[in-house]
N, C-alpha and C positions, 0 to 999 in steps of 0.2 A: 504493500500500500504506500508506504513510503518512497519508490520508485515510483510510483503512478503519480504522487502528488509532486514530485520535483519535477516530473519529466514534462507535468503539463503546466508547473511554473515555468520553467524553463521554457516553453511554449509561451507563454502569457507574456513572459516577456522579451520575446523575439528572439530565441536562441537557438531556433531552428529557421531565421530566417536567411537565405543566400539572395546573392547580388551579383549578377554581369555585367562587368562593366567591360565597353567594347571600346578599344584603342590599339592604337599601332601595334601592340605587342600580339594581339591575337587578328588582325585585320588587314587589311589591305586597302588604301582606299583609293579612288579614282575618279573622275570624272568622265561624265557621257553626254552627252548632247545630241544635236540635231542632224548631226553632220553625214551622219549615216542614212539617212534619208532626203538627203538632198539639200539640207539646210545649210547657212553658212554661218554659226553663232558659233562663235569665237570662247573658249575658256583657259581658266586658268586655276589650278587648284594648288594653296599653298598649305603644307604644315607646317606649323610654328612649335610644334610640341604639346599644346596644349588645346587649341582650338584649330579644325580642321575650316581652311576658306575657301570657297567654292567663287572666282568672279568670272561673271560673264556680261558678253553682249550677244543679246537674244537679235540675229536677224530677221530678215524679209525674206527671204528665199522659200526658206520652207512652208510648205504649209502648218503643220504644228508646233511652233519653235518650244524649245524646252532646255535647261538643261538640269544635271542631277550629282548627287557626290551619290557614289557607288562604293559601297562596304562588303569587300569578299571576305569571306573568311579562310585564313591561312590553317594549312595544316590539316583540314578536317574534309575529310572524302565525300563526305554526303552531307555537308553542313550540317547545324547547330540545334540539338533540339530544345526550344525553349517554351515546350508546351508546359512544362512545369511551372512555366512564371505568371502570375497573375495583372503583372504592371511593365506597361515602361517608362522610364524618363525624358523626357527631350530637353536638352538647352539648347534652343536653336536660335539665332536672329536673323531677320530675315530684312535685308533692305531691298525696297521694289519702289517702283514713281505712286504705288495704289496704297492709301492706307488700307489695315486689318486685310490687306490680300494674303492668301491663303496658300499652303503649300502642301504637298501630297507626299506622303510617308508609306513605302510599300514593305513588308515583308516575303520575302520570295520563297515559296517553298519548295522542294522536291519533294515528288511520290512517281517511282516506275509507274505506277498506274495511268500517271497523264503526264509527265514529264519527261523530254527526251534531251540528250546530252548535247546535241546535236543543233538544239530549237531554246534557245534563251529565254524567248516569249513563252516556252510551256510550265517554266517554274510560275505556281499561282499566287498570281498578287492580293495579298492581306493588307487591302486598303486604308488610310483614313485621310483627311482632308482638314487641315483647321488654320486656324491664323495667329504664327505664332509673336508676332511684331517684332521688338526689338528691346534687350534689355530687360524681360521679365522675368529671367534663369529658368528656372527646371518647372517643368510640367509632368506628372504624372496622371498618363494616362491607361483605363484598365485595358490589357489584351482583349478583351471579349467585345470593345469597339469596334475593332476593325473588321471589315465586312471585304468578301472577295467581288472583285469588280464582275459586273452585268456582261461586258462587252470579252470579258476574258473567256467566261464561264460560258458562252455561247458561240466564240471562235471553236473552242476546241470541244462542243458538245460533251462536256463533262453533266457525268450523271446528277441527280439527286444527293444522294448518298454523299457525294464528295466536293459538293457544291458550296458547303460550307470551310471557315477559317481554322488553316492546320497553320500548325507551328514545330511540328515534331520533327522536320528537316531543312530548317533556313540555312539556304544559301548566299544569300544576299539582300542585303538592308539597302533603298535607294532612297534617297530625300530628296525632291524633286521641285521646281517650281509650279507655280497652281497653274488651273485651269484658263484660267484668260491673259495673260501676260502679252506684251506688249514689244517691241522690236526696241531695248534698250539697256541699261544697262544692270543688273540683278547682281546681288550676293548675299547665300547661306553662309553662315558662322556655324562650323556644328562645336558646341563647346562641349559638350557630354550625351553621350548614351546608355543607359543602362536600366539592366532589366529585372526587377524584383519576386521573389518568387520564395518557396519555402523547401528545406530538405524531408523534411515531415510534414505532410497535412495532418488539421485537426485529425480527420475522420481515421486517420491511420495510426494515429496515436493512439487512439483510444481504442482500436481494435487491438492492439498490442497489450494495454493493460486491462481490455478483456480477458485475457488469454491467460496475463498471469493471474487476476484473482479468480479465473474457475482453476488453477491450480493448487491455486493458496487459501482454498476455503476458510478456513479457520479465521484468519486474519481479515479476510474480505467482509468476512459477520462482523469482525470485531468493530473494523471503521465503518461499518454502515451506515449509523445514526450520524458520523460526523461527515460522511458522503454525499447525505440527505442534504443538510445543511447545506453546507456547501453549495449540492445541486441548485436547493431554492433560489440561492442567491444569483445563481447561473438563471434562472427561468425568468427572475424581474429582470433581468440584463437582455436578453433575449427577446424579452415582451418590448421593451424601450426600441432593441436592433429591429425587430419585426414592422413593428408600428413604422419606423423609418423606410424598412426594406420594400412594406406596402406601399407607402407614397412616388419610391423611387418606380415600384411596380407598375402605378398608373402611369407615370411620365413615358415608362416604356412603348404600355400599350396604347397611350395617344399616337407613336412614333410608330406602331404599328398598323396604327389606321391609317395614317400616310398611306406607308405603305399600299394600301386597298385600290388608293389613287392613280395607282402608277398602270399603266400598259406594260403588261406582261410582256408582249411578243417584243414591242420598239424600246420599251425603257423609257417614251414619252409620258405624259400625263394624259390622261384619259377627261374623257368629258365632264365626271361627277367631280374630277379636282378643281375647274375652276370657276363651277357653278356659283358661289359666295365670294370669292376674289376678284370674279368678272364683275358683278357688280357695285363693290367697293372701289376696282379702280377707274370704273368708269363714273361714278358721283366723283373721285375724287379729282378725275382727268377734267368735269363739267366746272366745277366748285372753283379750282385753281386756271381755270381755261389752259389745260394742257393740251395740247394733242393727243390723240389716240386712234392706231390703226391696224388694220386683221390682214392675214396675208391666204388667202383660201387658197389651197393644193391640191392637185390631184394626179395619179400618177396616169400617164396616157397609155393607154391600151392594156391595162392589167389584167384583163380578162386573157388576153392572150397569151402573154406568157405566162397565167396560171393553165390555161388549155395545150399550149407549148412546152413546158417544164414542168406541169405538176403542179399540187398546189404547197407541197414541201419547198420546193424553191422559188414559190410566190414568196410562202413567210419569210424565206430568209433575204428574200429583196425589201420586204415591208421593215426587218430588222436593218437590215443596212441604210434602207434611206431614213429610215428613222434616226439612227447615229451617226447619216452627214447632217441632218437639220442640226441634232442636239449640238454638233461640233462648232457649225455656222453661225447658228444662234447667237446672238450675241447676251449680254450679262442679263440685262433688262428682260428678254423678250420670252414668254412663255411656251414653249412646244407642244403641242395636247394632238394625241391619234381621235382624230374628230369621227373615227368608223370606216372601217372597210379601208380602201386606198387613199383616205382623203385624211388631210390635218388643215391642223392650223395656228400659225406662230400670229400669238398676240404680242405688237406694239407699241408700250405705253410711252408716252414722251417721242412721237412720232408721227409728224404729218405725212400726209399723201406722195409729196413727191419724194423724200424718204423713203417711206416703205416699197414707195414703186421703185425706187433702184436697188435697193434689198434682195427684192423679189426677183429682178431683171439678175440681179447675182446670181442667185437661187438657180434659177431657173440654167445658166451658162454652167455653174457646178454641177448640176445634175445631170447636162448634156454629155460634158465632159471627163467625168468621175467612170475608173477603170471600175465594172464593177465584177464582182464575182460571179458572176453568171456568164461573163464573155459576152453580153451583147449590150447595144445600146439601149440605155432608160431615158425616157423624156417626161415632164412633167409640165400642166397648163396652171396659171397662177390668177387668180381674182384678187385685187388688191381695194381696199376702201377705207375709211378714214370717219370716224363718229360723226355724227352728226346729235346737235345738244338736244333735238326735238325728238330721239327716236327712241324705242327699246330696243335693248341687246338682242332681242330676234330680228327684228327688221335692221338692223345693224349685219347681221351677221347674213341674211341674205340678202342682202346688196353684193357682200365680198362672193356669195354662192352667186348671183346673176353674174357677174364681172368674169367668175374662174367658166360657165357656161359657156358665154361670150367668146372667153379664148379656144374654148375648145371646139365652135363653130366656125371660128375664122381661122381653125386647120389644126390647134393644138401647138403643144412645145412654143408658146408665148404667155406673155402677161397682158393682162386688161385691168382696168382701172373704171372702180362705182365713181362718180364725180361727185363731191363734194355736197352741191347745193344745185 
């Protein structure tokens, strides 16, 4: 009994708990960028001993500019299992022209199962995204945030089953700049990493001094009464941790009604997401006389190449144009799978002749775009612009007569509802 109560003081107060901390001595680190893709962003990664710096110039060339400090791990065949840990650290700073812009944090993992030696891209990315500013040291965040990316999980049609966040063979940690960046000048500071976690879990400790007091009968009676005790005090401690854990529970499942929101097949937002935001920000676009305008999509002949290929390789054209919208998209603008072949990017702070060169983008990308099917996709666009006197349904078919319109006068153009 006496071994049971030190071993879970000694628990109590953290003396089972290990730390990874990730530096030169176990790592390797490097920089990767754009350049491999056509891009021309320029880097420069310095170590000082203590903070690794990552500077670049994000160009124009590419289409995605990006760049990332890349952490191999030395010495270890199959990389790092650090499914034992429940946190990691980040000190990062992060200078960009964007305030609270955001940067993307991947853990990469191996499994033979869908990873190939061969294919970089099949190590699965354990995502998260946040803004770490500059100057506000260590962040502790839990493992169990980070979520595997939509677009990975759907390249390499990974099952069910393995669709979720492993950490049992990282091979490589990238820290990356965020999603919208801009053709200029950027620098990560990574000044610490590390990963908190325990040599013992509770549950496993105490399956061990199970063990011993059905051994040690006699003694297990003895301290019973003082077990009890003790326990009780465990149950109000528990009741306080609960009461908390419940609340954290709901903020979960609000985040899971999200969730409900999202279009399965494209990763857009579906119709029911912007049902109460459509009409929030169009009082708010009337109130402040902002602009506000829709870009109505449709992809041209989709019947046929679901009649031509299938309707397996309709969906996965519905998935691909759906992740050039989201790409194109810009910060402001909302993406939503309006049903069947058709969407629509709402945007706010956005007059008509805006949206109509947007669109006219739109429309030259989707001509142009290699896609995976080997043949060419064309797409007709309705473009319109609020007017203060109407409702959001006569709003929205105006932008449906305009996207018609184009596709009477031959398809693969844009038209434009006039104003007034």
């Amino acid at each position: 009994m006496s071994f049971s109560f030190f071993s879970y003081l000694f628990y109590m107060l953290g003396g089972f708990n290990k730390e990874f901390v990730v530096s030169a001595k176990n790592a390797a680190f490097s920089s990767i960028d754009d350049t491999t893709q056509g891009g021309d962003t320029q880097t420069y990664l310095d170590i000082d001993g203590e903070s690794i710096v990552l500077n670049c110039e994000l160009g124009k060339a590419g289409q995605w500019p990006f760049c990332e400090i890349a952490i191999n791990f030395t010495n270890i065949a199959r990389g790092i299992d650090l499914s034992t840990y429940h946190s990691v650290g980040i000190d990062v700073d992060y200078f960009s022209p964007v305030d609270d812009e955001r940067i993307r944090v991947y853990l990469r993992n191996y499994d033979p199962s869908y990873s190939s030696e061969n294919d970089p891209i099949s190590l699965k990315f354990n995502a998260i995204e946040y803004a770490p500013g500059a100057g506000n040291g260590l962040l502790v965040i839990p493992m169990d945030s980070f979520q595997v990316l939509s677009w990975w999980i759907a390249e390499y049609a990974i099952p069910i089953e393995k669709a979720g966040p492993e950490f049992s063979q990282i091979q490589t940690i990238e820290i990356a700049t965020g999603s919208f960046v801009k053709p200029t000048n950027y620098t990560i500071r990574l000044n610490k990493l590390v990963f908190y976690g325990q040599w013992i879990s509770e549950s496993t400790l105490l399956r061990i001094n199970m063990m011993l007091w059905i051994s040690a009968a006699v003694v297990f009676l003895y301290f019973e009464r003082r077990r009890l005790n003790f326990q009780l005090q465990q149950v109000v401690a528990k009741a306080d941790f609960l009461k908390d854990a419940n609340k954290n529970l709901y903020q979960k499942s609000m985040k899971f009604e999200e969730l409900a929101f999202t279009d399965n097949l494209t990763g857009t937002q579906n119709r029911h997401a912007v049902d109460s935001w459509l009409s929030e920000i169009l009082d708010f676009s009337r109130l402040n006389c902002h602009s506000f305008s829709i870009i109505y999509i449709d992809i041209d002949h989709f019947k046929r190449i679901n009649d031509q290929f299938g309707h397996h390789c309709g969906d996965e054209v519905l998935k691909e144009f759906g992740r050039v919208l989201n790409l194109r998209a810009r910060k402001t603008d909302v993406v939503v799978r309006w049903g069947g072949e058709e969407f629509i990017i709402f945007c706010p702070a956005t007059n008509l002749r805006s949206a109509q060169e947007f669109a006219e983008q739109l429309r030259n990308i989707v001509e142009h775009y290699h896609w995976s099917l080997g043949t060419t996709i064309t797409c007709s666009l309705g473009v319109a612009e609020y007017r203060i006197d109407e409702s959001v349904d006569e709003f929205i078919s105006r932008a449906d007569s305009a996207l018609y319109l184009a596709k009477e006068q031959g398809r693969n153009r844009v038209e434009i509802s006039p104003v007034s």
